[in-house]
C-alpha positions as CSV (number, residue, x, y, z in Angstrom):
1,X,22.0,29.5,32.9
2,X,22.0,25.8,32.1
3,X,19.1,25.4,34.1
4,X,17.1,28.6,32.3
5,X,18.0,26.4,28.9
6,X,16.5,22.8,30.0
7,X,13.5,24.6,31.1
8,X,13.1,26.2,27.7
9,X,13.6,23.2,26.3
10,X,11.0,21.4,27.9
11,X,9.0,24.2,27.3
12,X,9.6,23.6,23.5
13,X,9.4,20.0,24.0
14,X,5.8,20.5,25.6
15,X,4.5,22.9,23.2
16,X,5.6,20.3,20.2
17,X,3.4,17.5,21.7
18,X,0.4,20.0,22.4
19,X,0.0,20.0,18.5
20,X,-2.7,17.6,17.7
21,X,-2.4,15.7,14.1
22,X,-5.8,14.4,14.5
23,X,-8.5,16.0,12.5
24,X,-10.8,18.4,14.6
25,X,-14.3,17.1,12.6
26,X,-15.3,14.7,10.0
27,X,-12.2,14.3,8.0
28,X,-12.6,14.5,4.5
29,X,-11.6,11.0,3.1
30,X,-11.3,10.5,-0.7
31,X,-10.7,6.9,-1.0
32,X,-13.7,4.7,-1.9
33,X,-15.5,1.7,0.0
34,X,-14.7,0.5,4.2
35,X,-11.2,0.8,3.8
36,X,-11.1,4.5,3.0
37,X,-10.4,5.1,6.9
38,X,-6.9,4.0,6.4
39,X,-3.5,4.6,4.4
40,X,-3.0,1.8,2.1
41,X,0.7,1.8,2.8
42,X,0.8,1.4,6.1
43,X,-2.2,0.8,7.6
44,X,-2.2,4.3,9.7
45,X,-5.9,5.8,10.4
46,X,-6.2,8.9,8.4
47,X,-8.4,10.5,10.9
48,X,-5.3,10.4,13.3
49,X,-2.8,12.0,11.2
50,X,-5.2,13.8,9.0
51,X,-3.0,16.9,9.1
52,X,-0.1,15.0,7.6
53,X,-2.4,13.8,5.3
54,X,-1.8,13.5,1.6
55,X,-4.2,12.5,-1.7
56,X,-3.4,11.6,-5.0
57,X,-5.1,9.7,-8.0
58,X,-3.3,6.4,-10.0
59,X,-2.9,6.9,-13.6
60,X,-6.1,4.8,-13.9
61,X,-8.0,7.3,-11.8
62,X,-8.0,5.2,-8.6
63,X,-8.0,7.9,-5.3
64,X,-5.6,7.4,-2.8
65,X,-5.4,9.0,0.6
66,X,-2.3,8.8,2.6
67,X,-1.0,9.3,6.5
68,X,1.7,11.2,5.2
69,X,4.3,12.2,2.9
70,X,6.4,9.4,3.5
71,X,4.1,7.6,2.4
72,X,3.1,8.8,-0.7
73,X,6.5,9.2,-2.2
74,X,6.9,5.3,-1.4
75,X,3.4,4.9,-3.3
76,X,5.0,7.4,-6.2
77,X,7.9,5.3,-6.8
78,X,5.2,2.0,-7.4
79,X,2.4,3.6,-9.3
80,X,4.3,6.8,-11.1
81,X,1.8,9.0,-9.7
82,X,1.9,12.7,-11.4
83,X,2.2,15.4,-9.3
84,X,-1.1,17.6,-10.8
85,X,-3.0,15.0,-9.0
86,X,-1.6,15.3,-5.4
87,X,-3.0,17.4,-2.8
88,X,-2.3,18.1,1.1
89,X,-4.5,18.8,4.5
90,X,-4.0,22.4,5.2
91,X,-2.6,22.1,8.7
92,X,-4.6,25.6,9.8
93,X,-8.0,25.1,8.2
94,X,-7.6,20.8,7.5
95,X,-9.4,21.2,4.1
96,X,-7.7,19.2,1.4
97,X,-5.0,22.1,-1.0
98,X,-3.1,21.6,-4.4
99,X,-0.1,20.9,-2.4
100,X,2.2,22.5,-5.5
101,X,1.1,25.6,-4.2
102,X,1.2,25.1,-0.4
103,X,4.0,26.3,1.9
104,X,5.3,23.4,3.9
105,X,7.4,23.9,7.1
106,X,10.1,21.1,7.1
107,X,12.0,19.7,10.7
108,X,9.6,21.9,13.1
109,X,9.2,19.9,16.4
110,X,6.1,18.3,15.8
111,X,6.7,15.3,15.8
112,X,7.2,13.4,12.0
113,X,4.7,11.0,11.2
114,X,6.0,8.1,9.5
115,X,9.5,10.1,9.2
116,X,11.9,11.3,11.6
117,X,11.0,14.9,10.0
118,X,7.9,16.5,10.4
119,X,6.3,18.1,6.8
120,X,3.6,20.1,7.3
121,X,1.9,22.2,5.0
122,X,-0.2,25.7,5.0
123,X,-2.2,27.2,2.0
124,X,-1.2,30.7,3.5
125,X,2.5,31.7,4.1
126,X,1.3,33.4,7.1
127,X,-0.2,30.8,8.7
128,X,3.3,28.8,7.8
129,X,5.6,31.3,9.5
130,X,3.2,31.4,12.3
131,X,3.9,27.7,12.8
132,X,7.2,28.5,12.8
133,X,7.3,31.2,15.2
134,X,5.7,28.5,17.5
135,X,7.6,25.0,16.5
136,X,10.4,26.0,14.6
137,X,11.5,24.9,11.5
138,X,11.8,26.5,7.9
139,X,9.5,26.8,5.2
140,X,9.8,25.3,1.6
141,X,8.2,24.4,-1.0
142,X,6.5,21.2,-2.3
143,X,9.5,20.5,-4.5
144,X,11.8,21.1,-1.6
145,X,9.2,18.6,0.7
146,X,9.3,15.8,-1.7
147,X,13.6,16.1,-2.2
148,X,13.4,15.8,1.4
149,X,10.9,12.8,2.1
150,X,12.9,11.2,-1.2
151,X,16.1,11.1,0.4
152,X,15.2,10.0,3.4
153,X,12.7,7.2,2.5
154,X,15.7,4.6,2.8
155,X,16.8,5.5,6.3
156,X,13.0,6.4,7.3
157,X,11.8,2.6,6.2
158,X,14.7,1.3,8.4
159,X,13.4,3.3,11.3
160,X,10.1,1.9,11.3
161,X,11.0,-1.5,10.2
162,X,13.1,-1.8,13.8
163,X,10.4,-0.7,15.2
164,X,8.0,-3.2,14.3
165,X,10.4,-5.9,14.4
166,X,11.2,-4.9,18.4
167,X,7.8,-4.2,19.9
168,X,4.7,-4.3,17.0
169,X,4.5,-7.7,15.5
170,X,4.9,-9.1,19.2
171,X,1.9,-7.4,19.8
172,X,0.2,-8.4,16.8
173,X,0.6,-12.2,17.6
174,X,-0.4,-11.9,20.6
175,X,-3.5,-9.7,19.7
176,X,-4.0,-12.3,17.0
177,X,-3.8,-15.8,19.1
178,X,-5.9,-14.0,22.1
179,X,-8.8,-12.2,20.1
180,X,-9.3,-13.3,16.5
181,X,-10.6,-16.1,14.4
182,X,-8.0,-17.9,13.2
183,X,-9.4,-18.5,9.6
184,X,-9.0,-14.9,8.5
185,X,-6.9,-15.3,5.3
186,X,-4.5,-12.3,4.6
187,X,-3.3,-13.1,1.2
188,X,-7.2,-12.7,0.1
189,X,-6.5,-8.9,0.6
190,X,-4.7,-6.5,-2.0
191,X,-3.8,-3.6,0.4
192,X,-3.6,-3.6,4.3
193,X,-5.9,-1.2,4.5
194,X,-8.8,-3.8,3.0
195,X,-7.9,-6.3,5.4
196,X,-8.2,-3.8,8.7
197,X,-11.4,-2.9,7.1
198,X,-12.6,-6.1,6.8
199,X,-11.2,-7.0,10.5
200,X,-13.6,-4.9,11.8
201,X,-16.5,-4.7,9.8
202,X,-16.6,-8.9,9.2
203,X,-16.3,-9.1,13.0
204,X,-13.1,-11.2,12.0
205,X,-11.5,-10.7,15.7
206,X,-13.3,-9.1,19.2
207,X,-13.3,-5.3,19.5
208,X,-10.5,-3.3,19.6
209,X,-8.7,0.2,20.2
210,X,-7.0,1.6,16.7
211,X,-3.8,0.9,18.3
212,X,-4.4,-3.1,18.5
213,X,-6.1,-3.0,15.2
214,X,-3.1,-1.3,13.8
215,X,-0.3,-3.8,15.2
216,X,-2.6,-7.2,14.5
217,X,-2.5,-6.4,10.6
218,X,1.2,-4.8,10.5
219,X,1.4,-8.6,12.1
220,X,-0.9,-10.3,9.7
221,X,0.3,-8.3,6.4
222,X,3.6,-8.3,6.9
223,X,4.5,-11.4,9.2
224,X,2.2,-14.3,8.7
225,X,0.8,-13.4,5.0
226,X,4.7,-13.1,3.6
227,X,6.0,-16.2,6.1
228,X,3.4,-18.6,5.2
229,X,3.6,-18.0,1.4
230,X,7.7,-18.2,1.2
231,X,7.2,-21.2,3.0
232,X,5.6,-22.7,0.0
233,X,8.1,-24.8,-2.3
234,X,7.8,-24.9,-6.0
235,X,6.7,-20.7,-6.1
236,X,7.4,-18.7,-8.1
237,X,10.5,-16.2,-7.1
238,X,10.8,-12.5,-7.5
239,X,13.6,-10.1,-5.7
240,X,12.4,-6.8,-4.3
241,X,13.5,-4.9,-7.3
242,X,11.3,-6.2,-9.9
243,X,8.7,-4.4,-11.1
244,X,6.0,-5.3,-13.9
245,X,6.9,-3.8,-17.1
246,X,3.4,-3.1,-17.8
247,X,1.8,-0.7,-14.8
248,X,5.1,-0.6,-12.7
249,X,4.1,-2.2,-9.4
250,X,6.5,-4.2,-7.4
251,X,5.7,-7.6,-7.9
252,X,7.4,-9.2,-4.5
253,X,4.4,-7.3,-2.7
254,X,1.8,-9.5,-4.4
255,X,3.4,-12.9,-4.3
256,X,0.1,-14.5,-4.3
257,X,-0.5,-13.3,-7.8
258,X,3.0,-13.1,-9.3
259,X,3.6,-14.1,-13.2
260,X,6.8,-14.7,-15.3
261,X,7.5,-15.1,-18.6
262,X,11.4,-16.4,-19.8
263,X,13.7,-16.3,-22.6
264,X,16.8,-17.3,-23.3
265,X,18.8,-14.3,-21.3
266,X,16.3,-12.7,-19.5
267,X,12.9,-12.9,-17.3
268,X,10.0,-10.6,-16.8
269,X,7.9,-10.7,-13.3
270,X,4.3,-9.4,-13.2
271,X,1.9,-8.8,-10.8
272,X,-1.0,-11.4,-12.4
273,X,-2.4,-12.9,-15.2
274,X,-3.8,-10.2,-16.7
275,X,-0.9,-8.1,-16.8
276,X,1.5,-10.8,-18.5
277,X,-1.0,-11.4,-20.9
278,X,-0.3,-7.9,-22.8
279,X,3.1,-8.1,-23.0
280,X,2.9,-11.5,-24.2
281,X,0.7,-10.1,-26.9
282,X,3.4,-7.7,-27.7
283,X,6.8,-9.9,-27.4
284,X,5.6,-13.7,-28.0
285,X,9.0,-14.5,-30.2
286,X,11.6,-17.1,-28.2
287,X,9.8,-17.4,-25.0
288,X,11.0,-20.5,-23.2
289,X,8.4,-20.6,-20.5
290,X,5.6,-18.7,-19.2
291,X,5.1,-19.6,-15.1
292,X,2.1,-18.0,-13.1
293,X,0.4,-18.8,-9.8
294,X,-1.9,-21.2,-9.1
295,X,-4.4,-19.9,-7.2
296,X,-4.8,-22.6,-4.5
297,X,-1.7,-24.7,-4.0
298,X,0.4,-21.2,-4.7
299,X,3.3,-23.2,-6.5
300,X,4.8,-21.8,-10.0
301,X,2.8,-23.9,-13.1
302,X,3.4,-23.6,-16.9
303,X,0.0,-21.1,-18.1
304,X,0.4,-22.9,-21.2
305,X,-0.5,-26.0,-19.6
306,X,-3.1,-24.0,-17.2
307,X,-6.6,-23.1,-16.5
308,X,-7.9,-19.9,-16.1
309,X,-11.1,-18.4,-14.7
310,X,-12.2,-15.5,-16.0
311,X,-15.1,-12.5,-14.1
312,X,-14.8,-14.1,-10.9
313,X,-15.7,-11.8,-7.9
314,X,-11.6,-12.3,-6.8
315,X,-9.7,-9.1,-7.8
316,X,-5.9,-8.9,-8.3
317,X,-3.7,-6.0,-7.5
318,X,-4.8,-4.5,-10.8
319,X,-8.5,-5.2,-10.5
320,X,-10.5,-7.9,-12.6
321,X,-8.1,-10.7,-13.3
322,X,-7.4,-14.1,-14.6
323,X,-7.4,-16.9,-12.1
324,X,-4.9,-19.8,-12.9
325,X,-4.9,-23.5,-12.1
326,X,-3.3,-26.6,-13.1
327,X,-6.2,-28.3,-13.2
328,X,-9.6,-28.4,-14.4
329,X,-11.8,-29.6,-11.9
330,X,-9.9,-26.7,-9.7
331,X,-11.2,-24.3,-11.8
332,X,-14.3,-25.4,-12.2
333,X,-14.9,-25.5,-8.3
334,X,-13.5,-21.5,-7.9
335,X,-15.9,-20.9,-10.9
336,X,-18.9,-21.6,-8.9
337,X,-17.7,-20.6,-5.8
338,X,-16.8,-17.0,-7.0
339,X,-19.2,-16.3,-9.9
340,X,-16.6,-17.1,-12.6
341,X,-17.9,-16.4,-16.0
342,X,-15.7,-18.4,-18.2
343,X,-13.1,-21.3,-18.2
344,X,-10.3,-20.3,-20.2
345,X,-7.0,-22.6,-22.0
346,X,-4.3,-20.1,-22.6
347,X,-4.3,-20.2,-25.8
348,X,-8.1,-18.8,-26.0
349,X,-7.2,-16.1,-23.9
350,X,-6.9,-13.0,-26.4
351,X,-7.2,-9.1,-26.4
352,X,-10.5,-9.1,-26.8
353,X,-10.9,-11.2,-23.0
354,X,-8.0,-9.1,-21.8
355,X,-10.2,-5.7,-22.8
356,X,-13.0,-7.0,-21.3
357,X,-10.9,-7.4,-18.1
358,X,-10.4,-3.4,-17.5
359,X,-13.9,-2.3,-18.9
């Protein structure tokens, strides 16, 4: 008898890895521009996990593709995306489904992606329960998928954090040191799925499997861009918790962009120029210092005291932005290097430059 059950379940444990997340044909990617191969969470190839795969739209319109549930609820919690906008690859027939209305089968033994649960989803209950019949599992509904993914986000990111700390970023050094240019700049990039595009495309490092490409930026994004900019003295400081009062993102991601303004009993962090600029519009009464970043030495200056440039071909974590620097000559040398339109003081910065700035 106990040798009937571990056959059946190896037999089960077969059949689970004999489902293929990888789409059959040309996936159908909604993202815009080279990086639109990849989730901009994580880095993960959509094409490989294109059956886990989830899209949604920003509040500004911005599509978004993600490798999985996992990881865009951890994208939600940033950008407040609204559920209307979020759709899911039908597992059966991998075209793109409102995913309000899909049936998802939760814990089946597929494998999770990104998650130690598996959430699949099916535009036909029948085609769910025949999933289940197959891999086990239960069916639920969106709601129920997202309660699920929610709750186990914390323990989830743990996971995978220990996994790249133990084996991944190794890699990625080593990937890094053997087979790449050692000029590539991570903190020019906004989202890790930019810089993998512009790994390969640019020719930045020799060819490589998706595998290598995917461990060299979880190395570059997460190791070398965050280690060489906290070891900067004089920056500006943000905790993990602090998000920008004005779109919501968390501002420790973009350190290379990060803004502050102070009073008496309280600070605000932002994630650029641009960004601080409205709520200082809105709530200039007993500030007591206003600190952003400048843009080439990285350290915390007083914008009141700054220079900023203005339509530059550099974009911020919310697009077209302000570029600080403590001095002129700085700015003027950005300026020509990057198309800059105008050299701004901060007290000539207005709504008008600010509108301009999200046309």
């Amino acid at each position: 008898m106990k040798a009937i059950i571990i056959l059946l379940t190896l037999f089960l444990s077969l059949s689970a890895h004999n489902f293929s997340k990888v789409s059959s044909s040309e996936p159908h990617l909604v993202q815009k521009g080279a990086e639109k191969e990849w989730c901009p969470v994580c880095g993960m190839n959509i094409k490989m996990f294109y059956k886990t795969s989830h899209a949604a739209e920003l509040k500004n319109k911005t599509p978004r593709q993600y490798c999985s549930m996992r990881c865009l609820v951890q994208d939600k919690e940033e950008y407040g995306i609204e559920d209307s906008s979020i759709k899911v690859v039908d597992a059966k027939n991998e075209k793109l489904i409102d995913a309000r209305s899909a049936f998802y089968v939760l814990d089946s033994d597929v494998k999770g992606t990104m998650s130690r649960v598996s959430k699949l989803a099916f535009a036909k209950k029948s085609d769910a329960e025949a999933h289940v019949k197959k891999y086990n599992g239960s069916i639920v509904t969106f709601d129920m998928a997202m309660k699920a993914a929610k709750e186990s986000l914390k323990s989830d990111n743990a996971l995978t954090q220990s996994k790249k700390e133990k084996k991944v970023y190794a890699m990625g050094k080593k990937i890094y040191e053997k087979m790449c240019s050692k000029d590539i700049d991570e903190t020019n990039y906004i989202e890790i799925n930019e810089l993998k595009a512009d790994i390969k495309n640019s020719k930045l490092c020799k060819p490589m499997d998706e595998d290598k490409l995917q461990a060299l930026a979880l190395y570059l994004w997460e190791v070398k861009r965050l280690g060489d900019l906290k070891s900067i003295e004089g920056k500006i400081e943000v905790t993990e918790d602090e998000k920008c009062p004005i779109c919501g993102m968390f501002v420790y991601k973009y350190p290379k962009w990060a803004a502050q303004i102070f009073y008496a009993d309280k600070h605000y962090s932002f994630d650029g120029v641009k960004d601080l600029m409205k709520y200082y519009f809105l709530n200039k009464d007993g500030i007591s210092k206003i600190l952003v970043t400048d843009y080439y030495s990285q350290k915390a200056i007083e914008a009141r005291e700054s220079f900023f440039v203005a339509g530059s071909d550099v974009y911020g974590p919310m697009g077209d932005e302000l570029i600080p620097f403590t001095k002129l000559e700085d700015a003027k040398t950005f300026s020509l290097d990057h198309k800059g339109k105008r050299i701004l003081r901060f007290d000539e910065i207005d709504e008008i430059v600010i509108k301009k700035l999200d046309e």
